[in-house]
Structure formats: C-alpha cells, structure tokens
C-alpha positions as a Python dict, from the first residue, in 0.01 Angstrom:
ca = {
    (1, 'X'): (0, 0, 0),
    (2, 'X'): (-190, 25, 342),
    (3, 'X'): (115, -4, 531),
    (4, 'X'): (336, 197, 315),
    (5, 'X'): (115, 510, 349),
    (6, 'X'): (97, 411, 710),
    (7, 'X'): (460, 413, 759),
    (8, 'X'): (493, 746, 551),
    (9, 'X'): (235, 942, 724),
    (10, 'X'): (157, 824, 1058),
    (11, 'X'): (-79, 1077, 1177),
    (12, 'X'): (-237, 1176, 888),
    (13, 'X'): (-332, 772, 803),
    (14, 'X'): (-437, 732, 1205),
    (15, 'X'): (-665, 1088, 1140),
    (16, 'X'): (-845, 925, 856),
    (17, 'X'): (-877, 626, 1001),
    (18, 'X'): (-1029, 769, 1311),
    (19, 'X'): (-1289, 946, 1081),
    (20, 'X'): (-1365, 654, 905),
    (21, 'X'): (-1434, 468, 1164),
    (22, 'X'): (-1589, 710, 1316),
    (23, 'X'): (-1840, 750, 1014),
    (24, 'X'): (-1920, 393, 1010),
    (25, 'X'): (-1987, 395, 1388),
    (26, 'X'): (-2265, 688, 1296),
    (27, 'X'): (-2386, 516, 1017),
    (28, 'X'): (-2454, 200, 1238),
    (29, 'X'): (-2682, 352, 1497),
    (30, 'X'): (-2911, 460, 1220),
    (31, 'X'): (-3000, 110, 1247),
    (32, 'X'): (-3009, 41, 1587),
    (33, 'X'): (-3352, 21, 1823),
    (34, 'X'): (-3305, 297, 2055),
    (35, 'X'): (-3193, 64, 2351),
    (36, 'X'): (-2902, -95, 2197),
    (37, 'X'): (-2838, 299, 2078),
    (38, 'X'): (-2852, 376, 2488),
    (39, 'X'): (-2606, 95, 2538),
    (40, 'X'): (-2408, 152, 2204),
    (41, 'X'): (-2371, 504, 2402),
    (42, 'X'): (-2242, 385, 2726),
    (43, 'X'): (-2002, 128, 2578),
    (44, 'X'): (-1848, 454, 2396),
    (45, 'X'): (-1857, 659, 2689),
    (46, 'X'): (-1655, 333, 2908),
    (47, 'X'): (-1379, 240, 2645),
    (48, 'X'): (-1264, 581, 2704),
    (49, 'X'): (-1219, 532, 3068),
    (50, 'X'): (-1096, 185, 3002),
    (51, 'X'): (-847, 328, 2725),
    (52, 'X'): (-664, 559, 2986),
    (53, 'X'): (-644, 284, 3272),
    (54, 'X'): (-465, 39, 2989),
    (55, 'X'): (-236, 339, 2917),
    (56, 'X'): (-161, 375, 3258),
    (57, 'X'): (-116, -13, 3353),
    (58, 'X'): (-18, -157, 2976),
    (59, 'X'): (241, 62, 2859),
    (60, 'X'): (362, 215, 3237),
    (61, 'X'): (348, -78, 3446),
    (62, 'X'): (176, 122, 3696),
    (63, 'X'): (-131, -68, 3840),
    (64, 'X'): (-402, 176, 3994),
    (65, 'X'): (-753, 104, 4129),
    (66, 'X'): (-813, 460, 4144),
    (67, 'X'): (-987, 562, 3806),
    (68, 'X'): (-1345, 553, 3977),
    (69, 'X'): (-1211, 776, 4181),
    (70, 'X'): (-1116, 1025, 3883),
    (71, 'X'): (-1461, 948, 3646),
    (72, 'X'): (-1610, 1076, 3984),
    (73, 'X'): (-1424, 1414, 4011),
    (74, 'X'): (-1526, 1423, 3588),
    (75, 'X'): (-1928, 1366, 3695),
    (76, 'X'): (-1913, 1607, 3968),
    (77, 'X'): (-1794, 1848, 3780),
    (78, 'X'): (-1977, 1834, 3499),
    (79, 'X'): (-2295, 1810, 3708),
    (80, 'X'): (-2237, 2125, 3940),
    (81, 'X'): (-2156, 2282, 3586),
    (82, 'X'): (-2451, 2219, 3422),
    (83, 'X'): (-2647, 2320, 3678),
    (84, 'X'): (-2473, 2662, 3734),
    (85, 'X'): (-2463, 2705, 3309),
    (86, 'X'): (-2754, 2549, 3193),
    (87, 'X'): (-2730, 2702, 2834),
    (88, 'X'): (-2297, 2602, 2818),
    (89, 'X'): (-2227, 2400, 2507),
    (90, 'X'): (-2126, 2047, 2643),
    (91, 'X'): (-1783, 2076, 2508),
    (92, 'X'): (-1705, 2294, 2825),
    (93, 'X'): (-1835, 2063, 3039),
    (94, 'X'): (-1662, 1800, 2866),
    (95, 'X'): (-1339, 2017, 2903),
    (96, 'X'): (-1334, 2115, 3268),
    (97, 'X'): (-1394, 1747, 3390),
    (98, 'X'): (-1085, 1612, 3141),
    (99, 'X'): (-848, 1922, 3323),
    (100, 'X'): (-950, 1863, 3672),
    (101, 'X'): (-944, 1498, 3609),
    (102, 'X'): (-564, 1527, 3470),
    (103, 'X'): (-499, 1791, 3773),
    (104, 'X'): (-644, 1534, 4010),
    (105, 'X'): (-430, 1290, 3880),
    (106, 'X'): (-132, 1489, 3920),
    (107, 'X'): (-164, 1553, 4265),
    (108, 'X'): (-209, 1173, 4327),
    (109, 'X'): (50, 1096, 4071),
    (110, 'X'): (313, 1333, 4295),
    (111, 'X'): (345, 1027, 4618),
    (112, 'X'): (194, 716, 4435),
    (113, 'X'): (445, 691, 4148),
    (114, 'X'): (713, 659, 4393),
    (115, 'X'): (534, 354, 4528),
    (116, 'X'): (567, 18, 4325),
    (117, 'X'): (320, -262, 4309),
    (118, 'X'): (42, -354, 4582),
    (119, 'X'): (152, -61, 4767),
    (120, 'X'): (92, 189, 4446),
    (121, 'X'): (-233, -61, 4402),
    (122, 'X'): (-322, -6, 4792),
    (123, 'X'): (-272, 391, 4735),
    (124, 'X'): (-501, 460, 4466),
    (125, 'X'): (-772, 219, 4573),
    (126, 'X'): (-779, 444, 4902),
    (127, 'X'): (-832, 789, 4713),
    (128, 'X'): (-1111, 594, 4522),
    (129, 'X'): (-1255, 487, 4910),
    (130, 'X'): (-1270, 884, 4993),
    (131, 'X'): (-1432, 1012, 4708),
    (132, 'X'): (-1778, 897, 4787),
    (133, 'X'): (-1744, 1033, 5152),
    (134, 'X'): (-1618, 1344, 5044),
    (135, 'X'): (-1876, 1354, 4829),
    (136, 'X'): (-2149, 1316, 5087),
    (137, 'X'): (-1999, 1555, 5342),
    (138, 'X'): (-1996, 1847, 5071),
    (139, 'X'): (-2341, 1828, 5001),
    (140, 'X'): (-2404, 2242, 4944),
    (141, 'X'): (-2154, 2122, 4620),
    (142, 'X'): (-2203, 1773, 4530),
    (143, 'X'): (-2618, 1714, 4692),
    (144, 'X'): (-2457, 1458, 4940),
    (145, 'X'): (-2561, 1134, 4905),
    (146, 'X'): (-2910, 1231, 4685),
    (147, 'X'): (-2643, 1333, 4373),
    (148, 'X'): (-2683, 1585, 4155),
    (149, 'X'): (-2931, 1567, 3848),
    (150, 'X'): (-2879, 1733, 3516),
    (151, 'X'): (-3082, 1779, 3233),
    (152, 'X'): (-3045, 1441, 2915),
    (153, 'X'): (-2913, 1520, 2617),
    (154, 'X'): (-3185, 1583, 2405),
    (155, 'X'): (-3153, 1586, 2018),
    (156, 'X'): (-3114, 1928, 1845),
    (157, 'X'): (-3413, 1994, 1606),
    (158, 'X'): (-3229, 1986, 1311),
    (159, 'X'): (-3111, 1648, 1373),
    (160, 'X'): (-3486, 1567, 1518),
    (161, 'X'): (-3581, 1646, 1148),
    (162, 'X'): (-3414, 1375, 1035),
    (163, 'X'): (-3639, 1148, 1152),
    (164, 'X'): (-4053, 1075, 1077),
    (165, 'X'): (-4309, 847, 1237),
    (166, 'X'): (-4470, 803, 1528),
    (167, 'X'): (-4189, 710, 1746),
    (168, 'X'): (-3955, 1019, 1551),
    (169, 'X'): (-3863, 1177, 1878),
    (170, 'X'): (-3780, 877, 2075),
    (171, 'X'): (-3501, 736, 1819),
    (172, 'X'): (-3371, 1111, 1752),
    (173, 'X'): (-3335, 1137, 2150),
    (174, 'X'): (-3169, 817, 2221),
    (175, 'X'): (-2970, 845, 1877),
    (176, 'X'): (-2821, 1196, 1940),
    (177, 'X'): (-2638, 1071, 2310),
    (178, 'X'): (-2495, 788, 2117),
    (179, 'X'): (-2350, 1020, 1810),
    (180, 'X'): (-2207, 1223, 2067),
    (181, 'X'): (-2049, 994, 2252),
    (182, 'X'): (-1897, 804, 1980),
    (183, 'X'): (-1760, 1118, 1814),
    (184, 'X'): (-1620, 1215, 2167),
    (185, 'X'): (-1451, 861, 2209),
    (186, 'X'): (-1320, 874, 1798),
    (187, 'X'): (-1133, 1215, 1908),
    (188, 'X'): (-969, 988, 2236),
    (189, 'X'): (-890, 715, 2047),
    (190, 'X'): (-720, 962, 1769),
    (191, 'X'): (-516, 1124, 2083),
    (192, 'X'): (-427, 815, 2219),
    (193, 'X'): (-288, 642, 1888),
    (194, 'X'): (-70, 902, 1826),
    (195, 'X'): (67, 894, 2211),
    (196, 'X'): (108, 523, 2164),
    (197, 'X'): (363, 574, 1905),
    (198, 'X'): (483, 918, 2045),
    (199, 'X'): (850, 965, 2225),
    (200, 'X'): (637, 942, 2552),
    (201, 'X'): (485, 597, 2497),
    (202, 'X'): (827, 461, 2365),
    (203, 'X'): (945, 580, 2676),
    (204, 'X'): (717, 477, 2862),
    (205, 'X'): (718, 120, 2725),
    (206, 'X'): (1105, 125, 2821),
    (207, 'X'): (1074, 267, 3202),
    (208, 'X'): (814, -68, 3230),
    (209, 'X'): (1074, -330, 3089),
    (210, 'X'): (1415, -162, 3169),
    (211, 'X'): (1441, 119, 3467),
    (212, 'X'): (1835, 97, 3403),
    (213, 'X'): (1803, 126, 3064),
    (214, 'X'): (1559, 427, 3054),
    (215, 'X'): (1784, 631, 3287),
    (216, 'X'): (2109, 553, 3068),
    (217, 'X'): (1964, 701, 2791),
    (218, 'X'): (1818, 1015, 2911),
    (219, 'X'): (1478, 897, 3052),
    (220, 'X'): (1331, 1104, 3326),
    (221, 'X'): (1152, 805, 3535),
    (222, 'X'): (984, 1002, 3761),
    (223, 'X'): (853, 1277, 3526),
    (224, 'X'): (712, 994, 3301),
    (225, 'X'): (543, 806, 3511),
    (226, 'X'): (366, 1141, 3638),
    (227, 'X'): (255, 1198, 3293),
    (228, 'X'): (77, 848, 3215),
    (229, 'X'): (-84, 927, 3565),
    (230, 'X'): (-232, 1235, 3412),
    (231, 'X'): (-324, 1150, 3075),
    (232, 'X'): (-494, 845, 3203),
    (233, 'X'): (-672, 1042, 3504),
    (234, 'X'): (-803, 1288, 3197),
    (235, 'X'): (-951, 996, 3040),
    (236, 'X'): (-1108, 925, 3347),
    (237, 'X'): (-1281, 1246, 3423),
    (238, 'X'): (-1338, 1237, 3051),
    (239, 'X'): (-1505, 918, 3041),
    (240, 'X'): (-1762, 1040, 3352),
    (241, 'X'): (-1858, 1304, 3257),
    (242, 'X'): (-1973, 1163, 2930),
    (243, 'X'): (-2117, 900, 3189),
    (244, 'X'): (-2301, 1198, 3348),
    (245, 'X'): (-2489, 1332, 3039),
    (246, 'X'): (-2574, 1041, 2922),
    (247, 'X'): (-2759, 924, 3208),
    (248, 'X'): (-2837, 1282, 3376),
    (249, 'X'): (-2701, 1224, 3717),
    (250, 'X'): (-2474, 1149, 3937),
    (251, 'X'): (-2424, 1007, 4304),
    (252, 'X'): (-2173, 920, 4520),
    (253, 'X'): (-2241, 551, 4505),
    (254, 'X'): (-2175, 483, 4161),
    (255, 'X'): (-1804, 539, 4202),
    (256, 'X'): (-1687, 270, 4428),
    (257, 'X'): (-1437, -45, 4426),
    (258, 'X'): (-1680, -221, 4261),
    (259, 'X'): (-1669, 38, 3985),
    (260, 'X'): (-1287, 40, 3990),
    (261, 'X'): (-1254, -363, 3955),
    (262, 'X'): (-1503, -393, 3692),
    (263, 'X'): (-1266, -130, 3501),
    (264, 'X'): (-987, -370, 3585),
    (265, 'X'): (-1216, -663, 3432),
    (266, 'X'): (-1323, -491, 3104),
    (267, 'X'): (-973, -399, 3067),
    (268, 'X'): (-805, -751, 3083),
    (269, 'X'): (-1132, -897, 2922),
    (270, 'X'): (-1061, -689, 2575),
    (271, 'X'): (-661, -662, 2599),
    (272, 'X'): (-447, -460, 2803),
    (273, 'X'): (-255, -203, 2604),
    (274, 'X'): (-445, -158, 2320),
    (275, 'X'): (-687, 45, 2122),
    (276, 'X'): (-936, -238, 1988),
    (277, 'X'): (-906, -378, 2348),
    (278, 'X'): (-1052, -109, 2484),
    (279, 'X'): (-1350, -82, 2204),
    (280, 'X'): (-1431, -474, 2314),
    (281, 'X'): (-1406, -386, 2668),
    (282, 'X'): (-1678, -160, 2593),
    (283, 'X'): (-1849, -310, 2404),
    (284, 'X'): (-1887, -590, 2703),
    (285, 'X'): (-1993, -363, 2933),
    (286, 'X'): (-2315, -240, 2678),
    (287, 'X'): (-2408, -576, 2647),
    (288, 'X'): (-2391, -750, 3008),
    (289, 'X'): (-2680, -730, 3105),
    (290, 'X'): (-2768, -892, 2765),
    (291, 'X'): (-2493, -1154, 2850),
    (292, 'X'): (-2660, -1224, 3213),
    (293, 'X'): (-3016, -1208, 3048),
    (294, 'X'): (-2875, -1533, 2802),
    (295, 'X'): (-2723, -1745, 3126),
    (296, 'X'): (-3061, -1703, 3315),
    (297, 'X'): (-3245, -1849, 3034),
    (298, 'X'): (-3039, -2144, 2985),
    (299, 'X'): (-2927, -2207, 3339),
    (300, 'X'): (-3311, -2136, 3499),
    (301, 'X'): (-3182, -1912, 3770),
    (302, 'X'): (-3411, -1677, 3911),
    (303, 'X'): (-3294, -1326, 3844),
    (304, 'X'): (-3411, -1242, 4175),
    (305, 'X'): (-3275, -1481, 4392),
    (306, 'X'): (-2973, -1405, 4572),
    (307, 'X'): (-2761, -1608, 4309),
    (308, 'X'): (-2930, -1380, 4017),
    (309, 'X'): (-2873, -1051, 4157),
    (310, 'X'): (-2489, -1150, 4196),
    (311, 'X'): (-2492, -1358, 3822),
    (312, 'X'): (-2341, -1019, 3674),
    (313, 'X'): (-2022, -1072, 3894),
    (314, 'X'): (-2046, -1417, 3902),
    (315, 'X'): (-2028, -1412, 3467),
    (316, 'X'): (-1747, -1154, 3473),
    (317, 'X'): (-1541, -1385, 3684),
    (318, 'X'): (-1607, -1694, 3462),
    (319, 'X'): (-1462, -1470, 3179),
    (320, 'X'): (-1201, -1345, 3311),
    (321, 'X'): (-1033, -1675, 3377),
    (322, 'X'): (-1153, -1793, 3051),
    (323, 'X'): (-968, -1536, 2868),
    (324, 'X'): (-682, -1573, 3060),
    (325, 'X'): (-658, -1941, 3033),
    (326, 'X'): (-705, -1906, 2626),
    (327, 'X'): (-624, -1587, 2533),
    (328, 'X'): (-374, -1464, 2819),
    (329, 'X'): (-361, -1111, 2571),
    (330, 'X'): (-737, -1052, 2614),
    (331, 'X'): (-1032, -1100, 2347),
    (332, 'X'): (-777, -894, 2101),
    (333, 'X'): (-546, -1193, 2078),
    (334, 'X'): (-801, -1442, 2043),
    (335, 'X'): (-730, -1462, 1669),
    (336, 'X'): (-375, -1540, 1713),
    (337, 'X'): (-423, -1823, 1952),
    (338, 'X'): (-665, -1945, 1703),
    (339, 'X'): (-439, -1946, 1454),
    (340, 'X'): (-159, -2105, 1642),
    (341, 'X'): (-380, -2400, 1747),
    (342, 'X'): (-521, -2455, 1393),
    (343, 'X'): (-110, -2481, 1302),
    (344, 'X'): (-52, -2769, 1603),
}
C-alpha cells in the first residue's frame, strides 16, 4: 500500500514523509543531554552540505573539492549579516547565504564544467585555496584572520517555558539550535527528493552514463551540468551558514582542504548519491570525536601525543577503506552486502 500511494503521489508521500521524520527527529532531542543535542545539531547542519556535494558528484559525475569554499561564502555572509541586522529573523540570513552560495557556484560552474576529471577536481580545489586569503585581505568585511563573531542562537521564551529545573535554560538553549537545524535540513532533504526524481536529475543521471545519448535526445549538457553546480553550491552556503549560528563565528581557517576532503570522506563513508547517505555521513561527523574518544581507550594512545592529535584522520582513513572494501556503496549498502553474504 506504501508503494502504491508512493507511486500515485510522489510529492505529496515524500512531503509527509519529510514531516514525519522530521517530527520524530524533534521528538528525539527531548531526550538527549544537551551535548549530544550540540552534536545532533551539527550533524544536521553537515548532511546538508554533504547532500549537495553527492548531488553534484553522484548523480553529475562532476567531482569538486570546492564546497568549503562555498559553506565559506554562506558563513561570511551570514556573519557580516547578523552583525549589520542584529534583530533579522534567521530565515534571511539563512536565505542570502543559500543565493550567493548558488550565485557563487554559477560563476565557478561557467569554466569548470567544461573541464573533466582531475582537471575539474584541480579547479575547484583552487577556488577553495583563495577563499581563506581573500578572506584575510578583506578584513574591514570579513575581520581578517580574527573572523567574525555573532550572537548563539538562544531559545525563544516560549519554548524556554517548556522546560523546569535547575538546569531549564541550559537544555532549552542547546535544544532550540538543534530543532532548528533539523527542521532546516527536513526542508533540504524534501527539495532534494523531489529533484532526485525530477526531469533534471533523470537528466542528469543520463549526461553521467551516456554524453551521446543525452544530446540525442534533447539534453542540454552544458546547461545541466551548470545547474547541479548551483544547486549543490546552495547547499553549501546553506549548510555554513547554519554552521555559523550554531557555533557563533566564523574564520577563515575553518574552510580549508582539510574541510573539503573530510566532505569527500563523510560523503563516500554514508553513500554517494543518496538521501540516507547523507543523514549517516552526518551523523559520523557528530560523533567522531566520540569515535576517536573509544580508539584511545582501547588502543592506550595518548590524545596528546603527536599520534593522538592526528587519530581523527588517522580513523577516517581506516574507514574509508573499510567501507570501500565491504560496502563499495557506502554505510547505505551495508545491508545488502549483508544479505548477499548470508545467501553464499
């Protein structure tokens, strides 16, 4: 019955789905302590970033190592907005930094999707490279290499209300960032399950398997390519600026390769291509530093040895060519390898 009302109405059955799950997302950081709410927050805020990159590289074929580059241009903007509108609804904020992100995109989009490969690869990884010093030089705009600081997002009283004890205010102000950013990331995921099975992704998904094929029957190869380069540079400026209020800052530093391969990681990690991938890639990056904390404990390593302060990368490597030695489709398609080997 699922499937059949699935199959009748498409969008309507992915709307309610998104606000179900949506709901139960809420509903969940009731329970949480107000750190894993913090990182519950952050995971939302990255699977929205990570969502856009596995539009652009799953379903395109284009590979880019520029989205740090674009959450950037989305935390700058919401930063020097904030702090020229302090009383702005965050909505705007959240607005301006998914435009400028998708205009930035464009203008990147106009040279690089003519390029193919490690030279497309080599393109975008140097606009990442120039965002931090352009960042620095500007600093009556952007505060140079200091950053920019903006006020957290503190709970609303009627939502403070819902809370009593002694610790009332704490969970209400870690809660409310979380509830925002999930409901931000629900509406992305909504937008980007309907663009999955839109004209544009079947296109899309044809330009990446058949160039000949796409341009016999109509395709535009240029023109689509452009657009996956600016929906998924929106989701990049989206995704930092929810970065920004979350954490109430931003600096030039934050942004760099290391930023743009760990986006890579989290991508391939959960599954390239799709939705649930991109939750799981998420959800990894709330819970590294959980992850790392478990390895020092059982390994002994001193987290502040040289070897420590590098475990992060060192773990994220490990997993990587774990998943992609049993579950070549990311985390997502872990089940179906485990089914296949319980068959053998």
């Amino acid at each position: 019955m699922v499937r059949s009302l699935s199959q009748r109405y498409p969008t309507s059955f992915r709307l309610v789905a998104s606000v179900v799950l949506c709901a139960l997302a809420l509903a969940v950081t009731f329970v949480l302590t107000p750190l894993d709410d913090s990182k519950l927050a952050g995971g939302a805020a990255m699977s929205i970033v990570i969502l856009g990159l596995s539009w652009l590289i799953g379903w395109s074929g284009q590979v880019s190592l520029g989205n740090a580059g674009f959450m950037a241009i989305g935390a700058y903007t919401t930063a020097i907005w904030a702090n020229h509108h302090t009383t702005s609804p965050i909505i705007w904020s959240l607005f301006l930094s998914t435009v400028l992100g998708g205009v930035s995109g464009l203008v990147l989009a106009l040279p690089a999707t003519r390029l193919r490969g490690p030279y497309l690869a080599g393109m975008t990884l140097a606009f990442s490279f120039a965002v931090a010093p352009l960042a620095i030089d500007s600093r009556s705009l952007t505060g140079g290499s200091g950053g920019l600081f903006i006020n957290f997002l503190n709970a609303p009283s009627w939502f403070a209300n819902l809370f009593s004890g002694s610790d009332a205010l704490v969970k209400a102000n870690a809660q409310w960032p979380a509830d925002v950013a999930i409901v931000v990331a629900a509406v992305a995921f909504f937008f980007m399950a309907n663009l999955f099975r839109s004209r544009t992704g079947r296109a899309l998904r044809l330009v990446r398997d058949n160039e000949v094929a796409a341009e016999l029957v109509g395709v535009n190869l240029q023109r689509t390519r452009t657009l996956a380069f600016v929906i998924s540079a929106a989701y990049a400026g989206l995704g930092g600026s929810m970065m920004t209020l979350l954490s109430g800052s931003v600096t030039p530093q934050t942004y760099g390769l290391t930023l743009s391969i760990l986006l890579l990681t989290l991508m391939v990690l959960g599954g390239i291509g799709t939705l649930s991938g991109a939750v799981i890639g998420g959800l990894i990056y709330s819970y590294s530093d959980n992850i790392v904390s478990v390895v020092n404990k059982v390994t002994g390593v001193n987290p502040t040895s040289t070897f420590g302060a590098n475990l992060k990368g060192i773990v994220f490597g490990v997993l990587l060519i774990l998943t992609m030695m049993l579950a070549p489709r990311g985390l997502v398609g872990l089940g179906s390898y485990l089914r296949r080997l319980v068959r053998r």
